[in-house]
N, C-alpha and C positions, 0 to 999 in steps of 0.2 A: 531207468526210473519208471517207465511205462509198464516193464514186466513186474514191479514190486506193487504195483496198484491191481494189476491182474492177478496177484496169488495170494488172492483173501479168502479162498474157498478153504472148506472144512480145515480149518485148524478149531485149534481147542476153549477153554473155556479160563475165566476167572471165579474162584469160588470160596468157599471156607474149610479149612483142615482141622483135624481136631484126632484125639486118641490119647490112647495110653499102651506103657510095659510096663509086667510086673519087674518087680528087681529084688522078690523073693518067692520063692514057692507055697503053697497053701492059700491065696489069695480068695480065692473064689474068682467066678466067670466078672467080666468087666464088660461084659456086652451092654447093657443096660448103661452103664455109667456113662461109655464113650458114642451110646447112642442120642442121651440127654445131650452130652455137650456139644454133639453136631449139632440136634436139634437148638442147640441158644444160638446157630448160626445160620438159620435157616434164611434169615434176611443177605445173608452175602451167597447163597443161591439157592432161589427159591425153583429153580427148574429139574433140578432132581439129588437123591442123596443115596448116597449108599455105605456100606460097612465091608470090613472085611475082620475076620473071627479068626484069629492062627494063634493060640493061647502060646507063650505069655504076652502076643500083641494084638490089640484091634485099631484098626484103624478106619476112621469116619470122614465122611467127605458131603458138601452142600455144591452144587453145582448151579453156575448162573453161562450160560450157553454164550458165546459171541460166533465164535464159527466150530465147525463140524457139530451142527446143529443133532446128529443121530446119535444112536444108543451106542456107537464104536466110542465114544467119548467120555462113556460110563467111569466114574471111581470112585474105589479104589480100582487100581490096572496093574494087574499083573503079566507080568511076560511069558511067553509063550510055555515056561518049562514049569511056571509055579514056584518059582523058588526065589524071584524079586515079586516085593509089593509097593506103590507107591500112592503117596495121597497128595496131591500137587496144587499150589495155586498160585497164577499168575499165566505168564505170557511171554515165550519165547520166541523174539521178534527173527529170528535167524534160523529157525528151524526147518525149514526147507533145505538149506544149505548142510545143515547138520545129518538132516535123512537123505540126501543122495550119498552123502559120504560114506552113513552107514551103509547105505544098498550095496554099497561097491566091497563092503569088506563081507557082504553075504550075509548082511541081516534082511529080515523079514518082517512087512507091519501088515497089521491087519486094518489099521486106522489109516485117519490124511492128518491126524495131531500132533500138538507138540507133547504132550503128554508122553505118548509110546517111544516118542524122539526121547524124551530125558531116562525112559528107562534101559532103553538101547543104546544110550551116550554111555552110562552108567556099567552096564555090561561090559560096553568094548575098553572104556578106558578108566573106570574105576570113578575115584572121585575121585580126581584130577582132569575132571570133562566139565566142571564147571568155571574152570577159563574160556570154555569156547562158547557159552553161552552169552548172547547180547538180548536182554530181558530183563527183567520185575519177577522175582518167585520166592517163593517159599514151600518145602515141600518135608514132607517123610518118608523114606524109603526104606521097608524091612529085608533085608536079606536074611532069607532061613537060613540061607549055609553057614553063615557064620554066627546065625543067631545075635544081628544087630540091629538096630534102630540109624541110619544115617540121615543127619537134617541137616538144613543149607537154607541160607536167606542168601537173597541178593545184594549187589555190590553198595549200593545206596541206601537200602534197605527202605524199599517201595511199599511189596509186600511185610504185614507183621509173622512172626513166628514166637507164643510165651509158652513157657513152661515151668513145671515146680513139680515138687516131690512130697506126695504124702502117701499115709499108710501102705509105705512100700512100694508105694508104683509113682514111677514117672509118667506123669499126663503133659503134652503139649495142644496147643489149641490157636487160631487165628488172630483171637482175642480172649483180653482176661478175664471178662465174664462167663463165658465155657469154664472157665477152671474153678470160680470162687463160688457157682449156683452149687458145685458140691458141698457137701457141710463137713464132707473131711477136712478140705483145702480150709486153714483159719483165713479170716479177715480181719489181717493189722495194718495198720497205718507202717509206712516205714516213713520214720521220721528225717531222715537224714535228707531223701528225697524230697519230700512236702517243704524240707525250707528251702534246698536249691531253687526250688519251684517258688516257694512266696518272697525270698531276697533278691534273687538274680534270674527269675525268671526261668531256669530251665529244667526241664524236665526231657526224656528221650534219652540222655546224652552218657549212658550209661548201663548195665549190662541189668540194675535193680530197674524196679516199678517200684510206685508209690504202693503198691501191694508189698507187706513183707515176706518174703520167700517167696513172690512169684519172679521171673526171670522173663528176659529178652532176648532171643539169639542175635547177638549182633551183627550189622548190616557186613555183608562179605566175609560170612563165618560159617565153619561150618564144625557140628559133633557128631558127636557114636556114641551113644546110649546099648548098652549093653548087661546081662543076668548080673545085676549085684553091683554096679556100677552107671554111674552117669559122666562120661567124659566133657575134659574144659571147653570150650568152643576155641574154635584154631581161624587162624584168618586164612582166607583161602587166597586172598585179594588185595595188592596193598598198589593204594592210589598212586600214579605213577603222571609227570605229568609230558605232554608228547613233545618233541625234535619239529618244530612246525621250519624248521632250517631259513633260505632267504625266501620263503616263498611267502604270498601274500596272505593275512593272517586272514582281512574279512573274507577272500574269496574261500579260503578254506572253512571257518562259518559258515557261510553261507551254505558252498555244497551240504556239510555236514548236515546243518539243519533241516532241508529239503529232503535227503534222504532221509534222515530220521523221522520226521512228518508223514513223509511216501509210507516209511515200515509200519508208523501207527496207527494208520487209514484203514488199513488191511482189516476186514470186517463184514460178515455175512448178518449183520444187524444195524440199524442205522448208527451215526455217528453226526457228533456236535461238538462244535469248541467253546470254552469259556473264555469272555470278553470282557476286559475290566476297563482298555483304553490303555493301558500300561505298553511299554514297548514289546515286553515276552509274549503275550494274550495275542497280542495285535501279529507279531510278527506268527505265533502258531496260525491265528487264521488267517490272514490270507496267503499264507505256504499253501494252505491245507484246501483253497478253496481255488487255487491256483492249480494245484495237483488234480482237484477234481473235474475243473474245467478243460483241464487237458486230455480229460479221456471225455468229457461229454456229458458227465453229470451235473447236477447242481450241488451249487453250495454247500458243505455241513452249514446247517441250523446255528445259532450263537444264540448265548445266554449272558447275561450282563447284570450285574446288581449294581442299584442305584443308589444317591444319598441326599437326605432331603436337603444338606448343609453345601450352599454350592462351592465351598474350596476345597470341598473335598470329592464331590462328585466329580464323575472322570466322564459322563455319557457324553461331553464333544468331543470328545477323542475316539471313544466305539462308534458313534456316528461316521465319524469322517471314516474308518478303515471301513463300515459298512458301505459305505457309497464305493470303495472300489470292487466290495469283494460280492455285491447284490445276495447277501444272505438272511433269511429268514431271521430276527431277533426277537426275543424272549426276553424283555425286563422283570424284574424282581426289586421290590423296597421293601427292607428288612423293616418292624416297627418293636419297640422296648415292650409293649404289652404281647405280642409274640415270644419274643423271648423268655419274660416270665413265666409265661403259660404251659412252656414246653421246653422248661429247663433241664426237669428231670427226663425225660427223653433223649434228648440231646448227650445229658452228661450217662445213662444209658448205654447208647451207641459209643462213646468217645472212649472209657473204662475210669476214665484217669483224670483229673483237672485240665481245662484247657485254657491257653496265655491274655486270652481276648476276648469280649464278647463277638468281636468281627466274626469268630467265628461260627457265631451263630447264622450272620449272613451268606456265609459263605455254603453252609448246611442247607438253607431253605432256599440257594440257586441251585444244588445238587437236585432237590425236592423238583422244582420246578421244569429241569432239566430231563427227570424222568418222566415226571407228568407230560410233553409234552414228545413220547414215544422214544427217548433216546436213551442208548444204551450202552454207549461207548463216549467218552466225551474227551477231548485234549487239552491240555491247561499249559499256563506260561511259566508252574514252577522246577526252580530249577534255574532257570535265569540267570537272577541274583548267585547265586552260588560260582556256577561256571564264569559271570564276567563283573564278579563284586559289583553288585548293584548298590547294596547296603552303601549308604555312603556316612555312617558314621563310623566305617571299617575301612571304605576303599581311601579317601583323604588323606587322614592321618597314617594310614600305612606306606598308601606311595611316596607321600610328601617323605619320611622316614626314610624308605626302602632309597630312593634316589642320593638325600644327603649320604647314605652310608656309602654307597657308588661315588661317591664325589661330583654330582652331577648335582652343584648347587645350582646355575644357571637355569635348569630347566627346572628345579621344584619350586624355586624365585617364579617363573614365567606363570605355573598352575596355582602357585600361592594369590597372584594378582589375578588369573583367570576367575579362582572360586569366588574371589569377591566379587567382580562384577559379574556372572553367571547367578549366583545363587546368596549372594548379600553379606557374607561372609567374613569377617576382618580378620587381617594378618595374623596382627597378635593372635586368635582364636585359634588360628590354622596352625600356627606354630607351636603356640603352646600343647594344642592339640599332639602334636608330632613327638615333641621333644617327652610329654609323658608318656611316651610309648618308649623312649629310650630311658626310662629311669629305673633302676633294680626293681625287682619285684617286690621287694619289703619296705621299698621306700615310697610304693603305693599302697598306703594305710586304706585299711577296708573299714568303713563304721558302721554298726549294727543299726539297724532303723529302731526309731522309738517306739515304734510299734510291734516291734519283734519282741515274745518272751527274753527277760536276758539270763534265765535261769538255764537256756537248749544252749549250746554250743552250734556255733554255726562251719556246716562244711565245710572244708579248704576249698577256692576257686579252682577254675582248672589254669595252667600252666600260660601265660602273657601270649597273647599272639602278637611280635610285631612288625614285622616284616607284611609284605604282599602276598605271600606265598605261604606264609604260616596262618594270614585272618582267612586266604579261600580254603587253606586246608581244616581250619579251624571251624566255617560256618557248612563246611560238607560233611564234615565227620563230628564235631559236637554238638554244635547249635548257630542256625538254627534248622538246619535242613530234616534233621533224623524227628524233631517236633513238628513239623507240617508234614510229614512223610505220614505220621500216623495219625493227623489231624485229618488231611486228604481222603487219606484211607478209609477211615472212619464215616467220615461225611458221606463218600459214593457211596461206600459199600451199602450203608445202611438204607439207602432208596436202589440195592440193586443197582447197580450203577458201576460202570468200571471207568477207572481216570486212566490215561496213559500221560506219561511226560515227556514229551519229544526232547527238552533241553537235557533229562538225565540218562541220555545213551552215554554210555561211559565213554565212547570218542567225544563226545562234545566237553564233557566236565575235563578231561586228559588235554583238550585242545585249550581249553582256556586256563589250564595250570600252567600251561606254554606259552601263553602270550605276556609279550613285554608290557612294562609297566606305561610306557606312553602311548600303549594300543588300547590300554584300559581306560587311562584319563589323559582326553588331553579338551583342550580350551577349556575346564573348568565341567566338561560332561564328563558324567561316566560312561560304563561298556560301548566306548570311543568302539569299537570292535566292530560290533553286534550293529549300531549305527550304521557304520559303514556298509557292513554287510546288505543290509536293505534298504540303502538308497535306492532312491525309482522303483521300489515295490511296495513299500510303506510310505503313507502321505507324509508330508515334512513336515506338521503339526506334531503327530506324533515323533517321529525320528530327532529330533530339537528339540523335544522338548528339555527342559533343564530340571524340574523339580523330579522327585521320586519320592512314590507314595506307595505303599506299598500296598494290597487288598484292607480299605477299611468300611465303618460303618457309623454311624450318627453315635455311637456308645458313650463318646467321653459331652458329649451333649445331655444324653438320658440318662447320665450319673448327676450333671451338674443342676437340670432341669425337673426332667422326668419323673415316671414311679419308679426309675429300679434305683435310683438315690437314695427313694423313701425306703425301699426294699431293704436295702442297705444298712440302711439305719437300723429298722429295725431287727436284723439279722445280728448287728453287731452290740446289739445293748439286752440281745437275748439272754437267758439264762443257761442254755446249752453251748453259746460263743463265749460267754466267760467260763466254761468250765476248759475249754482247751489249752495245749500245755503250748500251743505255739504264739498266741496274741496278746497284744495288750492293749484292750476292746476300746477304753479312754481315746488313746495315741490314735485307732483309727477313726473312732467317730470325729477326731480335730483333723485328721486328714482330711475326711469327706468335708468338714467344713471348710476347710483351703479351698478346696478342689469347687465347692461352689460359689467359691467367694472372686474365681479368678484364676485358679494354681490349674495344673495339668497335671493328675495325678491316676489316670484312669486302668494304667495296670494292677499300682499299687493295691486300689480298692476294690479292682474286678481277682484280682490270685486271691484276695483272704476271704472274698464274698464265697468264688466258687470252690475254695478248698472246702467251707465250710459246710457249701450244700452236696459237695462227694460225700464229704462222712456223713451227712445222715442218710445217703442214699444206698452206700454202698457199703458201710461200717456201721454204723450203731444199729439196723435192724438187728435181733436176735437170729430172725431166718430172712436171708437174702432173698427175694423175690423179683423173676423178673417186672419191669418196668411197661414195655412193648406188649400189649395183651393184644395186638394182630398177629403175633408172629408164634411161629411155635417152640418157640422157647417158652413160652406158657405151660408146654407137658414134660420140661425139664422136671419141676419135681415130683410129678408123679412116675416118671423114671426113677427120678433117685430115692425116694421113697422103697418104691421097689428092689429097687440093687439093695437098700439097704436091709432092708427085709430076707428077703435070700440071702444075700450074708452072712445076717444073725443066726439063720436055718440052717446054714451050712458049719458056720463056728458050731455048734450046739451039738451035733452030731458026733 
């Protein structure tokens, strides 16, 4: 453990990727084009940027530095012979282990990165060297000899990777505003998305965007883009879950997490954790500050957002892991005239509609978090997924999962735990369970009244019920691949890189393994994780019994506030009644429920901010960035230009 805290020197960076290929001849130069769309990414690294020109490919690259601070860390990075190029972003925690291997078969780096690691991975063992990677990435890699484009996300899908097809060329980019400041790429709503989004909430879970024809390579997928062709995306990865055999489930937790903490320490720039009071938050820091004491440093720093509403504030819970861990903290109190203020920014950064306004708190502890020198930060998600936290998922699926085992005894034993635990009644828990055993068609879906009933609304996705079908269902549909790019989004845009120690793929594999009375027993969840950090987390947190998951005052400043007013008058506009998705009436009586007593704060917040994307990002005629610090501002005097040279070039 001690040597994984000592080999934080020069490694590589987190950054922004962006490019294109032609995928027909005659095109004109695309230098110009793919130099705009790095530049919309200059906020995911403002410490340097580069291009690389091998017609029919260029590839672009923004650089934000963590370690191997020098110019060896430069991209685009080609290999010694010239004939690999790659544009890379994220963080391969194992790369050390990966370059002696190499040494030994008689490769050569000129760097101490992981960067030069993945294109030497790549060399020696093709792609099929990204099983051996344990990391967050997303990259493009040209091979001249074969005249390919090869691209790869990670297993969880940390980092983003989109792309789409116009005027002949494939462009991919970090994010989708790189793709759509072109005015070739059109800007449509796809609709099918926008309602999974305003009925059921999700969005991520799927290979579309709410952009029509822009794409997501999905998480543990990897293509080949090629002259004339765009290949499907292949899984490279498929979730598997571990043989934890009779050995002890926390002790294995436990190590796991401690190393994984050790690996994302590793950092020639400071480092800080997010602290919400939560069991995940809590147990990263003080792993983290445990690990740091052990070599003689102090504490990472901690960041905590607060809420003025105290049932839902969580700061005695950060306090008490504070008293053990003596670290520096950093509050933050999100307020609703904030949020208004700095919507369109926000949804900017984001591309896409997002589930909550929390998340707007969630973005201005990111803000605060840089503000106060830090550059690396660790968070608790991830969690929830690995040891079902969600507990309108874990309940009803174990209570389920065990009567099918014939092991009525003990879901009898947590049926009576939940009640006294968390207030819960029998009937509730059963009923709960046994709809989970009912056909899928004999759960009737009904359309909200406030949904147009002229759209058709998408098929759901497929019943999760078991234990093992809701974890596999909340790591690979929703809701994990939606905070992946919520996360994402939020650091990237203050510069900022998030690690997640709970999504090393041994932790999410470890806890597809654990038995159902490791997850729940006496009426708590991740019974696991619990156990795991007895005697190193106070018992306030470790006991606790409720779960809450990161919120913010929002369904207060719907019920109360201006952004209710807000609301209002958004939804009795004359631009919200022209859309084909609402029906403006049904929601203005929602809002009226919702301040009369009802709890309806999703509902009002998905059709608020669907409606303020499309004017941000849809109904201009010319899409303009947003962010006037950033240099995405000279995106369209780039494409202005491309587009001009072009014309000169057709004309000829």
């Amino acid at each position: 453990m001690e040597e994984l805290l000592r080999q934080g020197e020069d490694r590589d960076v987190v950054c922004g990727i962006a490019g294109t290929l032609d995928l027909q001849p005659g095109l004109g130069s695309a230098e110009e084009l793919a130099a705009g769309m790095t530049d919309a990414l200059a906020h995911r690294g403002p410490d340097d940027a580069g291009l690389f020109v091998d017609p029919p490919v260029v590839l672009g690259n923004r650089r934000l530095s963590i370690l191997d601070l020098s110019a060896a860390g430069h991209q685009p990075m080609g290999s010694e012979d010239g004939n690999v190029w790659l544009t890379y972003n994220g963080e391969i925690y194992n790369y050390k282990e990966l370059a002696q291997e190499l040494r030994a078969s008689g490769h050569r780096f000129r760097s101490q990165g992981d960067t030069e690691v993945v294109l030497h991975a790549y060399l020696e063992w093709g792609p099929d060297f990204l099983s051996r990677l344990n990391g967050m990435f997303a990259f493009a890699l040209w091979d001249r000899r074969r005249q390919e484009l090869f691209c790869a996300r990670d297993r969880f899908g940390v980092k983003p990777f989109y792309y789409t097809v116009a005027g002949g060329r494939f462009r991919f980019a970090s994010e989708i505003k790189a793709l759509v400041l072109d005015p070739e790429v059109e800007r449509r709503p796809n609709d099918a998305r926008i309602l999974d989004f305003l009925v059921r909430g999700l969005s991520d879970h799927t290979e579309e965007t709410m952009f029509d024809g822009v794409y997501q390579l999905p998480p543990a997928s990897s293509m080949t883009v090629g002259s004339r062709r765009v290949g499907r995306p292949t899984p490279w990865y498929k979730l598997e879950s571990a043989d934890l055999g009779d050995a002890s489930a926390s002790e294995i937790v436990r190590e796991l997490l401690t190393d994984s903490v050790a690996l994302r320490l590793r950092s020639d720039v400071p480092v800080g954790t997010l602290l919400s009071g939560g069991l995940d938050s809590s147990s990263v820091t003080v792993l983290a500050s445990r690990l740091r004491r052990a070599q003689g440093a102090e504490p990472p720093e901690s960041f905590t957002s607060r809420s003025r509403d105290p049932r839902i504030d969580e700061s005695r819970y950060a306090k008490s892991v504070l008293e053990i861990t003596g670290s520096r903290n950093h509050e933050i109190l999100p307020d609703e005239r904030g949020l208004l203020d700095e919507l369109d920014l926000l949804l900017w950064y984001m591309d896409e509609p997002f589930h909550t306004a929390t998340t707007y708190a969630h973005w201005k502890l990111m803000e605060l978090t840089r503000d106060a020198g830090i550059t690396v930060v660790l968070d608790g998600s991830g969690g929830d997924e690995a040891f079902v936290g969600y507990h309108g998922l874990l309940y009803p699926s174990v209570f389920f999962t065990l009567a099918r085992q014939g092991r009525l005894h003990e879901m009898v034993r947590e049926l009576v735990w939940r009640r006294r635990v968390n207030g819960v009644t029998l009937r509730r828990s059963a009923s709960e369970a046994v709809r989970l055993a009912l056909p899928h068609r004999a759960r009737a879906f009904r359309r909200p009244a406030w949904v147009s009933p002229e759209l058709p609304i998408p098929p759901r996705p497929l019943p999760a019920r078991t234990l093992r079908s809701h974890q596999r269902l909340g790591i690979a549909v929703s809701p994990l691949p939606m905070h992946n790019r919520e996360d994402d989004r939020s650091s990237m845009s203050f510069s900022l890189e998030m690690r997640n120690p709970f999504l090393d793929y041994r932790i999410i594999e470890c806890g597809l393994g654990i038995k159902p009375q490791d997850l729940l027993r006496h009426g708590l969840s991740k019974w696991v994780l619990r156990e795991a950090m007895h005697g190193i987390l106070p018992e306030a947190v470790v006991e606790r019994p409720d779960k809450q998951g990161f919120t913010s005052d929002d369904a207060d400043w719907l019920r109360r506030g201006e952004l209710g007013s807000e609301l209002e008058a958004v939804f009795q506009s004359r631009e919200f009644a022209a859309r084909p998705y609402f029906r403006p009436d049904a929601l203005v009586a929602v809002l009226a429920a919702h301040r009369a007593g009802g709890d309806f704060p999703f509902t009002l917040w998905r059709a608020y901010v669907v409606e303020r994307w499309l004017r941000l990002f849809i109904d201009p005629p010319v899409f303009r960035p947003v962010d006037t610090r950033s240099p995405a501002v000279r995106v369209q005097d780039r494409v202005a230009r491309y587009e001009k040279s072009r014309s000169a070039t057709a004309g000829q």
